[in-house]
N, C-alpha and C positions, 0 to 999 in steps of 0.2 A: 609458357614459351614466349621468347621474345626475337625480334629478327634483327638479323646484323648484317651490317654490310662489310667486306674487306675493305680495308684503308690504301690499299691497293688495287690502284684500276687494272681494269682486263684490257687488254688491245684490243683495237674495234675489230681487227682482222681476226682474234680468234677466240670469237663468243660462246666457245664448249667451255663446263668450269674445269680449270687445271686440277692438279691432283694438291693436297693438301702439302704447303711446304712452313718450316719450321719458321721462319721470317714472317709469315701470313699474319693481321692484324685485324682483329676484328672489331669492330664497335656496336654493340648492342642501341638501336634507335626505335625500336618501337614494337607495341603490341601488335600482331598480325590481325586482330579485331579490329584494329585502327583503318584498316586497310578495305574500301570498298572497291566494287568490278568498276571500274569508269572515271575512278580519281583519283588524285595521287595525294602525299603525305610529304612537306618537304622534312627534313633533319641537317641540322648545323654540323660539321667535319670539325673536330680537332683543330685542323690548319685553316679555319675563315669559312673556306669552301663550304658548298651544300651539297645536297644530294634530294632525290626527286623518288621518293617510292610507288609502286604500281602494284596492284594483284590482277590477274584475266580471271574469267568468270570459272575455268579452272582450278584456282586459287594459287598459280602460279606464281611468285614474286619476280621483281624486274627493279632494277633498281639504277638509274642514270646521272648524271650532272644535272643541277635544277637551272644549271646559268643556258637562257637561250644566246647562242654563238653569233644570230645576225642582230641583234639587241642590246647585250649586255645585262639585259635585266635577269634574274632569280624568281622564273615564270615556269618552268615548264612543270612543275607540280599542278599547277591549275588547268594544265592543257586538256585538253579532248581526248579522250584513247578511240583507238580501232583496230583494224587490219587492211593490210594492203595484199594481196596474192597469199593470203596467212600468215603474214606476219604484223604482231603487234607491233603496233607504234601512238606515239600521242604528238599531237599537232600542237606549235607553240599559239599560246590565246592571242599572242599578239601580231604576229605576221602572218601566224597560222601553216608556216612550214614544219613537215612532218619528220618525226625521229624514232627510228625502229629502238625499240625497248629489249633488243636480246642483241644489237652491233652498237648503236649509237649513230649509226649513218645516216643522215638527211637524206629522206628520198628523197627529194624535192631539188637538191643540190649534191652531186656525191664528192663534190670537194670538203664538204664540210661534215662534223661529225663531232657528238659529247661526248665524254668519258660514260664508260660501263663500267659496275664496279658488282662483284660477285657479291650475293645475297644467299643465309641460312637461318636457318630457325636453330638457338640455341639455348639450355636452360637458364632461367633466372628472371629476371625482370629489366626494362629498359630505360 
């Protein structure tokens, strides 16, 4: 098994996953072994961009933008994870503002916010 993220972001406003549509794009990035509780895995997008992978001790997948939004820099793989009132999130290593890993929202700031982009386990290799 190997996980994929859609190439398509979710809006931060509605972090349920939508139901499967024929335009949906997926890109196979990594072994979910790859994946420990507390760190993340970044993977290169098609278009430049990055992306930032997570599992909870769950083994939940969560998958976000790696580009921190008050920095610029391609940091938030490296970030911290936690929970804030139950919900996960990982703090950027560098200014150390936190982003929930199921909205993308900055708790820390709710003007600001990274792309979410839906994550599944699908046959093959990555």
């Amino acid at each position: 098994m190997t996980l994929a993220v859609e190439l398509v972001e979710t809006p931060s406003e509605q972090p349920e996953p939508r139901s499967e549509q024929p335009e949906s794009r997926w890109m196979p990035v990594c072994d979910p072994a790859a994946l420990v509780p507390g760190r993340g895995v970044a993977a290169l997008l098609p278009d430049g961009g990055q992306v930032a992978l997570f599992v909870d001790r769950a083994g939940r997948p969560y998958a976000i933008g790696n580009r921190d939004p008050f920095t610029g820099a391609y940091v938030l793989s490296r970030g911290l994870t936690g929970t804030a009132d139950g919900r996960p999130f990982v703090a950027s290593p560098l200014l150390k503002q936190r982003f929930d890993l199921e909205t993308g929202a900055c708790l820390d700031n709710p003007a600001v916010s990274v792309p979410v982009y839906r994550v599944r386990e699908v046959e093959g290799q990555g």
